[in-house]
N, C-alpha and C positions, 0 to 999 in steps of 0.2 A: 814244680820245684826242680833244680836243678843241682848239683854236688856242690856248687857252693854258695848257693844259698842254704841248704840243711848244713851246710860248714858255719852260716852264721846263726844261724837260727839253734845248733844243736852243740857247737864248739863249746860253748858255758858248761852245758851240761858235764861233758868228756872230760874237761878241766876239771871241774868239781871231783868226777871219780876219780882223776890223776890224782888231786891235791888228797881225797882220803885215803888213797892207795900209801900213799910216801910213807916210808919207813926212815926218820932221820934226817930229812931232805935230803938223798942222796938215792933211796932206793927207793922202786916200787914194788911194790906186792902184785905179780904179775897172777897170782891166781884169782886174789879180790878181785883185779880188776876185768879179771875174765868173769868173773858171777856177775857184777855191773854191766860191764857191757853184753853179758847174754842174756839179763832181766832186759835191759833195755827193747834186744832184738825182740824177744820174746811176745816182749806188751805189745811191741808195735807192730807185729806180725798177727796175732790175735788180735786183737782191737786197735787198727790203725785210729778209728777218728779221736778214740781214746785221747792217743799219744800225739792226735793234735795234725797227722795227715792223713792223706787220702788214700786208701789198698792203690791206685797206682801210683804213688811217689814211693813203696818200700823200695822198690829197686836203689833209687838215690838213697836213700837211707842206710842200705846195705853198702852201696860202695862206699859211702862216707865211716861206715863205722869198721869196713874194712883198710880205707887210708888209717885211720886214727889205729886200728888194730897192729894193724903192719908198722907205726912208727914206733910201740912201745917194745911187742913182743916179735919182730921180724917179719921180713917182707914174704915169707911165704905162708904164713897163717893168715887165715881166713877165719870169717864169723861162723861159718856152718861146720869147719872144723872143731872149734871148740866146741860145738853142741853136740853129747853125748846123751845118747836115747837108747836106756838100756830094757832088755823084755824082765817082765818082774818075774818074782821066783815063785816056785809053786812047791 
């Protein structure tokens, strides 16, 4: 698989969380759609076949959901930025 082909195969999807994000048709809710799109990463870094590819297509999968990442919330956020891994409390 190649970026754009996971652009067809995976664009619906992105859309969908675009269209639930929208606040008003005008805005989107940039924090939902960072939970969306980091469940997304998430599943499919954990159980690629799951999510329908193979452990070596994530790369494509990553730079696709970093294109789509970069056009809502800006070109220098990345997918593993958003991802916060914090040590639990004791």
């Amino acid at each position: 698989m190649n970026v754009e082909e996971a652009r067809v195969r995976f664009s619906p999807a992105v859309q969908e969380i675009i269209d639930n994000c929208m606040i008003e048709d005008k805005f989107i809710d940039k924090d939902l759609f960072q939970v969306y799109i980091c469940t997304i990463w998430g599943n499919a870094a954990l159980d690629p076949e799951k999510s329908g590819i193979e452990e070596s297509e994530l790369p494509v999968l990553h730079d696709f959901l970093n294109e789509e990442i970069q056009t809502v919330l800006g070109t220098k956020t990345q997918i593993l930025s958003l991802i916060h891994i914090s040590e639990p409390t004791r």
